[in-house]
C-alpha positions as a Markdown table, in Angstrom:
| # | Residue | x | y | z |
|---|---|---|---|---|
| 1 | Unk | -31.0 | 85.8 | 26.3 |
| 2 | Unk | -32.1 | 88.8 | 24.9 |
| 3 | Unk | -34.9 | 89.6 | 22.2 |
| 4 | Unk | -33.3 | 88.6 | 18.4 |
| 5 | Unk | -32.6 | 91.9 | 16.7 |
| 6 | Unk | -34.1 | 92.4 | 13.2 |
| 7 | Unk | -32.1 | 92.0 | 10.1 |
| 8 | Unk | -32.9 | 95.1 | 8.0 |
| 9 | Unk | -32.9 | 93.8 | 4.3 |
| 10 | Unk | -33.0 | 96.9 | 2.6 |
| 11 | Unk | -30.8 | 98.8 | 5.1 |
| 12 | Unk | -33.5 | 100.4 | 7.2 |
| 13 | Unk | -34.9 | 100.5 | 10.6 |
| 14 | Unk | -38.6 | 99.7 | 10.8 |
| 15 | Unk | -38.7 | 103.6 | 12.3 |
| 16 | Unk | -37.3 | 105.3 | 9.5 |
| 17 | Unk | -33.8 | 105.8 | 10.8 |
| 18 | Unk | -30.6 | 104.1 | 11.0 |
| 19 | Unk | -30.2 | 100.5 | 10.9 |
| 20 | Unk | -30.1 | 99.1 | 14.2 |
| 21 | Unk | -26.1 | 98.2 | 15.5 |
| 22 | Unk | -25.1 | 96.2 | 18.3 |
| 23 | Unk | -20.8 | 95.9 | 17.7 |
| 24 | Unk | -18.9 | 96.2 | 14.7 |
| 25 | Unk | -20.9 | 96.2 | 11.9 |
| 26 | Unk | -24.9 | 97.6 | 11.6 |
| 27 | Unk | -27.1 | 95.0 | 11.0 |
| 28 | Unk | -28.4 | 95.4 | 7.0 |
| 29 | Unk | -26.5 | 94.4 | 4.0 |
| 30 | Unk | -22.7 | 95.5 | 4.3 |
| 31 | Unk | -21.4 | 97.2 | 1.5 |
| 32 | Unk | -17.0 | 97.1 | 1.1 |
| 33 | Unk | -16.3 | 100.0 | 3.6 |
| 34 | Unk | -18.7 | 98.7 | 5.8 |
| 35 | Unk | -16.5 | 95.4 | 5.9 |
| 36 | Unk | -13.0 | 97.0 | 6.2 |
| 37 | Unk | -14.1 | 99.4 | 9.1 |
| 38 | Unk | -15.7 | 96.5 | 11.1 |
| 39 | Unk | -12.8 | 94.3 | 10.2 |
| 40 | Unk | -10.6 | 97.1 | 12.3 |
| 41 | Unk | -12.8 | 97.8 | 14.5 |
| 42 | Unk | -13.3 | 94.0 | 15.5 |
| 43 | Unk | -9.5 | 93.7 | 15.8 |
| 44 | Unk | -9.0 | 96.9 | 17.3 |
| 45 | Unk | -11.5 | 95.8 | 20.1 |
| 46 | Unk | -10.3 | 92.2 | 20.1 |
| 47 | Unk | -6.6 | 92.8 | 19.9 |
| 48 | Unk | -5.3 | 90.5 | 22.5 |
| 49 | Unk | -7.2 | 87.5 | 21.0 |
| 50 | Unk | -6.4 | 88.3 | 17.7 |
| 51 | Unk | -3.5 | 90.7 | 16.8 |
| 52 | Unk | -1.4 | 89.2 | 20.0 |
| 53 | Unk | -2.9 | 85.5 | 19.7 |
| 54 | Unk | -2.4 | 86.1 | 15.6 |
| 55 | Unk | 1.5 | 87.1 | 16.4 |
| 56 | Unk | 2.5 | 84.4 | 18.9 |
| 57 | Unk | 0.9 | 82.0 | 16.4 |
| 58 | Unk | 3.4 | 83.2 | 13.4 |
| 59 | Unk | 6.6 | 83.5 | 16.0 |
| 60 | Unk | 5.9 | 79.4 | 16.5 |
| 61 | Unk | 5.4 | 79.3 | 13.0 |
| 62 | Unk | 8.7 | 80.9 | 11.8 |
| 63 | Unk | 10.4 | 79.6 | 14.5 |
| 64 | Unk | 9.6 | 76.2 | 13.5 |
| 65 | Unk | 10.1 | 76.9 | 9.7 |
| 66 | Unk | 13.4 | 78.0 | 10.5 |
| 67 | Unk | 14.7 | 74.6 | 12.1 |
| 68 | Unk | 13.1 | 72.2 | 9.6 |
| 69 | Unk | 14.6 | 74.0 | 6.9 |
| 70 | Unk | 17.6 | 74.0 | 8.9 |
| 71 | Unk | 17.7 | 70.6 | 9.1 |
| 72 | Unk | 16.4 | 69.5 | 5.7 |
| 73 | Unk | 18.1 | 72.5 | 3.9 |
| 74 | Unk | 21.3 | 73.9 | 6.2 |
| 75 | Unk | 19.1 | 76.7 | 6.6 |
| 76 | Unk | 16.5 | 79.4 | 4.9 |
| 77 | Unk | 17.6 | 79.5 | 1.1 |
| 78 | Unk | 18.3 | 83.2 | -0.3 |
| 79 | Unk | 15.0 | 83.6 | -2.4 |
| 80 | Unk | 16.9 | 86.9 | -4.0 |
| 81 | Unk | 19.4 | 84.4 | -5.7 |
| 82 | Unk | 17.2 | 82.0 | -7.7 |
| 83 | Unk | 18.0 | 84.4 | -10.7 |
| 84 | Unk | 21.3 | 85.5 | -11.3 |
| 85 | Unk | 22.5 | 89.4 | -12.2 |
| 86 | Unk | 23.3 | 87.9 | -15.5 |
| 87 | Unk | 19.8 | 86.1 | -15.7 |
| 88 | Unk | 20.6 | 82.9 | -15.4 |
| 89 | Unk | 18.5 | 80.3 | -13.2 |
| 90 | Unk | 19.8 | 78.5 | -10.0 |
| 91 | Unk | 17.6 | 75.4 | -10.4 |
| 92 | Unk | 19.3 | 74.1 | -7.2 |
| 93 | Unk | 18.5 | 77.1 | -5.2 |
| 94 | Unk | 15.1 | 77.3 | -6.5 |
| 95 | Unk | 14.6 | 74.0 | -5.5 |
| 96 | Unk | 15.5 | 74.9 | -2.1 |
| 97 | Unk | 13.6 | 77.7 | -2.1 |
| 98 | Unk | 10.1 | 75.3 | -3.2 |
| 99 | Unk | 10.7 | 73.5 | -0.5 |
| 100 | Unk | 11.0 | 76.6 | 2.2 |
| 101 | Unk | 7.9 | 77.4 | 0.9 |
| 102 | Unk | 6.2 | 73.9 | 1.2 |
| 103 | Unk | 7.2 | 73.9 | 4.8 |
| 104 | Unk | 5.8 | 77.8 | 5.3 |
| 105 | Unk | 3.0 | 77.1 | 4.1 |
| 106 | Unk | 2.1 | 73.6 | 5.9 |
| 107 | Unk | 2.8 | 75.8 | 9.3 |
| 108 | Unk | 1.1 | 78.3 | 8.4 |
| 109 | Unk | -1.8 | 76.0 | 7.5 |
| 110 | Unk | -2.0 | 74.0 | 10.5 |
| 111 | Unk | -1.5 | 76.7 | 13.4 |
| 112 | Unk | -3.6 | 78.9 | 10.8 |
| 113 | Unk | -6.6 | 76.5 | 12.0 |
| 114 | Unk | -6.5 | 77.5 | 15.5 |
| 115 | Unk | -6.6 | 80.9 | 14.8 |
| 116 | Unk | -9.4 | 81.1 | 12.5 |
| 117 | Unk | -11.6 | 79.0 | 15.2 |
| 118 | Unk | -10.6 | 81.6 | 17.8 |
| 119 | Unk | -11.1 | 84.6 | 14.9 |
| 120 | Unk | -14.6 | 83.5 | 13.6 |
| 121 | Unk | -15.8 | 83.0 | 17.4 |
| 122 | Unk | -14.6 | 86.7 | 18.4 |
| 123 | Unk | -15.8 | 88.6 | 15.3 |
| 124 | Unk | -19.3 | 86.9 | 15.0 |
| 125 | Unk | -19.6 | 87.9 | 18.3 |
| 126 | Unk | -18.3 | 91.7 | 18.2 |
| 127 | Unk | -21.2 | 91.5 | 15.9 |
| 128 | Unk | -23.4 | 91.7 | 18.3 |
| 129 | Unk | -21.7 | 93.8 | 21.0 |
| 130 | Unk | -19.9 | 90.8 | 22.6 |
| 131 | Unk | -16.0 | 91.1 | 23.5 |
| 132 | Unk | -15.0 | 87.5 | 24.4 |
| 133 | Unk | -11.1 | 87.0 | 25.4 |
| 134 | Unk | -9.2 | 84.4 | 24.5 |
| 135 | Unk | -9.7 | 81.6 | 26.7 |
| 136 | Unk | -13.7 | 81.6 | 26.0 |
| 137 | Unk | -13.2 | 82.0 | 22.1 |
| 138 | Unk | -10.9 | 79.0 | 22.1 |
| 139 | Unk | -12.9 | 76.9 | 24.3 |
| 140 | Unk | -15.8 | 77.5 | 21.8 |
| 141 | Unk | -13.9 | 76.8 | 18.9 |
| 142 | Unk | -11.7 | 73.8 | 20.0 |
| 143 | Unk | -13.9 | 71.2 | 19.5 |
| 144 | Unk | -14.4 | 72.0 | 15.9 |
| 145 | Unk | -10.3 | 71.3 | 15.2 |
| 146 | Unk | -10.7 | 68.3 | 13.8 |
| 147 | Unk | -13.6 | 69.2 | 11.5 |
| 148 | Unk | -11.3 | 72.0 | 10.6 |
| 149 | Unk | -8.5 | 70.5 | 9.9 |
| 150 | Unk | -10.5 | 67.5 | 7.8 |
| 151 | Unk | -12.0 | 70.0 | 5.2 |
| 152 | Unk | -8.8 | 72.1 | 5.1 |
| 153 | Unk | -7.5 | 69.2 | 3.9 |
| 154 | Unk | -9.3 | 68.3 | 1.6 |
| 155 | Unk | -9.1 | 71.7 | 0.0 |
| 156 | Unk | -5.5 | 71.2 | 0.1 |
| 157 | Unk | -5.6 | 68.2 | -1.4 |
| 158 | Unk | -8.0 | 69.1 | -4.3 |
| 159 | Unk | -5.6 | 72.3 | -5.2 |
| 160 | Unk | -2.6 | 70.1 | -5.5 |
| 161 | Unk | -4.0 | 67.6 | -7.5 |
| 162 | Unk | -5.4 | 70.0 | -10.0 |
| 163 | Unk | -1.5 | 71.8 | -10.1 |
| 164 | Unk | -0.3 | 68.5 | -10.2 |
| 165 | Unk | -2.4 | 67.5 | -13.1 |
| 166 | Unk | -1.5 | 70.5 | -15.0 |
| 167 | Unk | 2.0 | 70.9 | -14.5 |
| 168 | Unk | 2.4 | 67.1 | -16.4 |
| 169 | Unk | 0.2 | 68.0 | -19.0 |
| 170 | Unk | 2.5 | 70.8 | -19.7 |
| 171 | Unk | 5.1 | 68.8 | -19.9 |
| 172 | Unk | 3.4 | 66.0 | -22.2 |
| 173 | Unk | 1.5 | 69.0 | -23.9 |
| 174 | Unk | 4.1 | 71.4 | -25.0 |
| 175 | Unk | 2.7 | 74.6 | -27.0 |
| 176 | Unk | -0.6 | 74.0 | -25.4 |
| 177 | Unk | 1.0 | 74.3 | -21.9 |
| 178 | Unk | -0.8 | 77.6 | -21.5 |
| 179 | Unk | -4.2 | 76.5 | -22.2 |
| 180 | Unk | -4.0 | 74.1 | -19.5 |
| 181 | Unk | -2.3 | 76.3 | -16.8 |
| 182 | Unk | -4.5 | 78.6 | -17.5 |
| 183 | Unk | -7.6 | 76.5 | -16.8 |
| 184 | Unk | -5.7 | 74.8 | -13.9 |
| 185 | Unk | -5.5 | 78.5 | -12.2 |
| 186 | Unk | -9.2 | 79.4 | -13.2 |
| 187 | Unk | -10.3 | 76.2 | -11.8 |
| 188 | Unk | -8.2 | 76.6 | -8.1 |
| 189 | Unk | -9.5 | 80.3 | -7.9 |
| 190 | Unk | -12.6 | 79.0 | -8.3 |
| 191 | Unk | -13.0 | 76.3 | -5.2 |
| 192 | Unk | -10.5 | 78.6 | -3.5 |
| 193 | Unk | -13.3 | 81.5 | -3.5 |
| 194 | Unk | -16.5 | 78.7 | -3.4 |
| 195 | Unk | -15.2 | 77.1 | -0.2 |
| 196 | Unk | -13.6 | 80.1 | 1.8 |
| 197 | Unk | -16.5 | 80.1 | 3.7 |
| 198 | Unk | -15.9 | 76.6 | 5.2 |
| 199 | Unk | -14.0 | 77.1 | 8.2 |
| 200 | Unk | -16.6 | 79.8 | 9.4 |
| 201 | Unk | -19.2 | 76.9 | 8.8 |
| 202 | Unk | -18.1 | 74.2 | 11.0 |
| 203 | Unk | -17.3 | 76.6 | 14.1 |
| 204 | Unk | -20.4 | 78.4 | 13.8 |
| 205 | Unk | -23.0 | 76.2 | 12.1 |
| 206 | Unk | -21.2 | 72.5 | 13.6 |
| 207 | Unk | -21.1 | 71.6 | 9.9 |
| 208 | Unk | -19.4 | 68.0 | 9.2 |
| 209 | Unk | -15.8 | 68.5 | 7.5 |
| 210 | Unk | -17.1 | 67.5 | 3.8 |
| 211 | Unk | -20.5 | 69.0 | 4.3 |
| 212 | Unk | -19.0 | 72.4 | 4.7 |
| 213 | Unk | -17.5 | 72.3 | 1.3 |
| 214 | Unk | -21.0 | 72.3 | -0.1 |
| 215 | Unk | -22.2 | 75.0 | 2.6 |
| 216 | Unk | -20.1 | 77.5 | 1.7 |
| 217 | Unk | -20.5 | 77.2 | -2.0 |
| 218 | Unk | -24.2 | 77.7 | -1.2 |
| 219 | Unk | -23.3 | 80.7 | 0.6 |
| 220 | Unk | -20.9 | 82.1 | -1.7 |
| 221 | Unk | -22.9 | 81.8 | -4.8 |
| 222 | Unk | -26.3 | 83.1 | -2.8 |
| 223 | Unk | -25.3 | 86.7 | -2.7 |
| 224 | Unk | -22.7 | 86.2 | -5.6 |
| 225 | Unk | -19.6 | 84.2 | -6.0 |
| 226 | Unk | -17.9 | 87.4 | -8.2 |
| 227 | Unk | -18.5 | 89.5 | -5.1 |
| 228 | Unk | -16.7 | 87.2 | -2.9 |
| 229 | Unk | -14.0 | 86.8 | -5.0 |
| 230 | Unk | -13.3 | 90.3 | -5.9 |
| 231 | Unk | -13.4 | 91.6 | -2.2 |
| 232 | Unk | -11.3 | 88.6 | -1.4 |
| 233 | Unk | -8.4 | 89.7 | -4.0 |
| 234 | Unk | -8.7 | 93.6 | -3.3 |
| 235 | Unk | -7.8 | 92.5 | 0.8 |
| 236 | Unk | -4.9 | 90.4 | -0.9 |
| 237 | Unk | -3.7 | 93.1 | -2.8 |
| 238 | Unk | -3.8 | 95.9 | -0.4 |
| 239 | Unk | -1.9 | 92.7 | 2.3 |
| 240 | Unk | 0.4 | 92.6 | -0.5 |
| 241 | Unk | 1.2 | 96.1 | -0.6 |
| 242 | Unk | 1.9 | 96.5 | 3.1 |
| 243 | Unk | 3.4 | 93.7 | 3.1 |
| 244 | Unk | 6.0 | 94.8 | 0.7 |
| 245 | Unk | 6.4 | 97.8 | 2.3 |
| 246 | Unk | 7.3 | 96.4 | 5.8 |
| 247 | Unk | 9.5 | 94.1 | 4.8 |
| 248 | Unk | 11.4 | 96.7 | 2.9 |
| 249 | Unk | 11.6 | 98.5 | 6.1 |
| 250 | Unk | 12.6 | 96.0 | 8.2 |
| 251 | Unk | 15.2 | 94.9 | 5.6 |
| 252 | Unk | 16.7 | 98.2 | 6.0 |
| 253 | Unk | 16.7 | 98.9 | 9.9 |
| 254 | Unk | 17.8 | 95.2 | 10.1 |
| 255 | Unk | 20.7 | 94.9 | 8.4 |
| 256 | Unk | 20.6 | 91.7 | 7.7 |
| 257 | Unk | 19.4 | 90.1 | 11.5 |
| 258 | Unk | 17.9 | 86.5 | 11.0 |
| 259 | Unk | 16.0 | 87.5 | 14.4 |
| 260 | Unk | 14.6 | 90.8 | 12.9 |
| 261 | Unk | 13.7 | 88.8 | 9.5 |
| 262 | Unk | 12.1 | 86.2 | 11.8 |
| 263 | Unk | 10.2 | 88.5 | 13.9 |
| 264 | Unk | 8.8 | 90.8 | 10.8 |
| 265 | Unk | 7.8 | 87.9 | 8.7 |
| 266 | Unk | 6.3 | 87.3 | 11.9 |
| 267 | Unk | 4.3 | 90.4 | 12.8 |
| 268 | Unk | 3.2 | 91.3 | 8.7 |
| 269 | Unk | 1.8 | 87.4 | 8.9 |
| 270 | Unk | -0.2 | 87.9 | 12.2 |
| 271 | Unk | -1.5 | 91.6 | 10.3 |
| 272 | Unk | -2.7 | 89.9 | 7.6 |
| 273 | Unk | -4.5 | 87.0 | 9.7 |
| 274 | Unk | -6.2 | 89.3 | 11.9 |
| 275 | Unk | -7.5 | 91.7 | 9.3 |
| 276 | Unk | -7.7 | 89.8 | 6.4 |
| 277 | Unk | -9.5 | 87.0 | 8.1 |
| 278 | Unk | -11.8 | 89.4 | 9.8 |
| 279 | Unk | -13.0 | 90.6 | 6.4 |
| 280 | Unk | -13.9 | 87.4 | 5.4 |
| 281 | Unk | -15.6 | 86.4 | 8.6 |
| 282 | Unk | -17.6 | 89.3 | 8.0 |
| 283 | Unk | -18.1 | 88.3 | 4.5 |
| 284 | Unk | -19.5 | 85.1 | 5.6 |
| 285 | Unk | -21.9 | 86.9 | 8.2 |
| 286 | Unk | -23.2 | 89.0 | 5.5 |
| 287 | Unk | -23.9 | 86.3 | 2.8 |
| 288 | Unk | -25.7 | 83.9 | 5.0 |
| 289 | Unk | -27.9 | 87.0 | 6.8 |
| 290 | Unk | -28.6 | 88.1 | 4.0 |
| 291 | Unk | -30.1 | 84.4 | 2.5 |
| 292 | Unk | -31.2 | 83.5 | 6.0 |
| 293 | Unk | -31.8 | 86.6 | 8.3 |
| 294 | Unk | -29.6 | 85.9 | 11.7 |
| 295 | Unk | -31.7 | 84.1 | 13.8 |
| 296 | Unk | -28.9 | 80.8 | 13.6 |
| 297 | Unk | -25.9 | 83.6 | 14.3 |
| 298 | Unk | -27.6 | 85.2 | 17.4 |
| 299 | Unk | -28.5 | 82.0 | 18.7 |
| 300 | Unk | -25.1 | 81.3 | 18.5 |
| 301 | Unk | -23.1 | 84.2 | 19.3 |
| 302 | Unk | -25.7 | 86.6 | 20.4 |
């Protein structure tokens, strides 16, 4: 192994000149276009592990979406019907449409795991120069599944019972409904932002399941639990954007296709994996370099 490159705190070399840079990203504090260039760069670089491994992930995963809701629905419920021209509400198709959702989202969730092991090893690594392919990044990562897929639970689990909790209360409460959905959302934006670092912890740092809850919060709130959050939703709203825009394309050239609805659900899902979770990986490179310097991440991925 190589010497351990410095960390420059305040964004300089010890010479004077520009911080030294190994892969993606110069190693000093990153500022936001600092992330978003080494989040494209890092898939641009990487794209067969995580662009093509990020697509064939959300083929399976709309693939399978489509027959379970086949088979517990008759089929993938019209979202663009739950409110009629006329305004009123198909509480039968909105059911439906809950439950599409539910089973989206638990796919997404589960063969989202697997990704993010084989995302975090690649991008730590383009950190420091290193291109690893897919086989290698999995192999690193795979152990760590279950540890995974243990605190993503939990996470799950917490969020639903807080919505849970505060969907009766609306119903018991009444007038003071809003009150409590709007704590209910404050308080799941919250842990959503205070443990997004978690996954990255147990690939990198071997962290038990429940103890990376509690590392990432450390990390998040280190630098600044504001900052995390607000980089976080700007990525979600420009995903959003593009998002809307694709589909609207696709929707057009499609003509209605269930395979071309299938296959650009598909590619605008595997988009915002690749790049989206690249910006956070990065995030979470930057908040615990900066707290810690990256002797741990080089002896890891270096």
């Amino acid at each position: 192994m190589s010497d351990e490159p410095r960390f420059e705190q305040q964004g300089r070399s010890t010479g004077g000149g520009e911080p030294l840079r190994l892969g993606v990203v110069p190693l000093r504090p990153l500022g936001l276009g600092d992330l978003l260039s080494g989040a494209v760069q890092a898939v641009h670089r990487n794209a067969g592990p995580l662009l093509g491994f990020a697509l064939l992930l959300m083929l399976c995963v709309e693939l399978l979406r489509w027959v379970v809701s086949t088979l517990v629905l008759g089929g993938l419920p019209d979202s663009a019907g739950v409110v009629s021209a006329t305004g009123v509400l198909n509480r039968s198709l909105l059911s439906d449409v809950a439950v599409d959702t539910l089973i989206q989202s638990t796919l997404s969730g589960l063969l989202g795991l697997v990704f993010t092991g084989v995302l975090t090893v690649v991008v730590i690594r383009s950190v420091f120069g290193h291109s690893p392919g897919l086989r290698q990044a999995f192999a690193e990562s795979a152990p760590a599944l279950p540890r995974m897929f243990v605190a993503w639970l939990v996470q799950a689990l917490l969020v639903g019972a807080i919505l849970a909790a505060a969907l009766l209360l609306v119903a018991v409460l009444g007038p003071l409904a809003v009150l409590v959905l709007l704590g209910a959302i404050v308080a799941v934006l919250y842990l959503t932002t205070a443990f997004s670092f978690s996954l990255f912890a147990v690939v990198m740092e071997d962290s038990p399941a429940l103890a990376s809850l509690g590392r990432s919060r450390q990390l998040v709130h280190a630098v600044g639990w504001w900052r995390v959050f607000g980089i976080s939703m700007l990525v979600g709203l420009v995903s959003l954007l593009l998002v809307s825009v694709v589909q609207a394309v696709f929707s057009v050239v499609s003509g209605g296709s269930m395979v071309t609805e299938i296959l650009a659900a598909a590619v605008v899902s595997a988009a915002q994996l690749a790049y989206g979770g690249a910006v956070s990986c990065l995030l979470y490179f930057d908040h615990r370099a900066r707290t810690e310097g990256i002797e741990g991440l080089w002896q890891k991925a270096g």
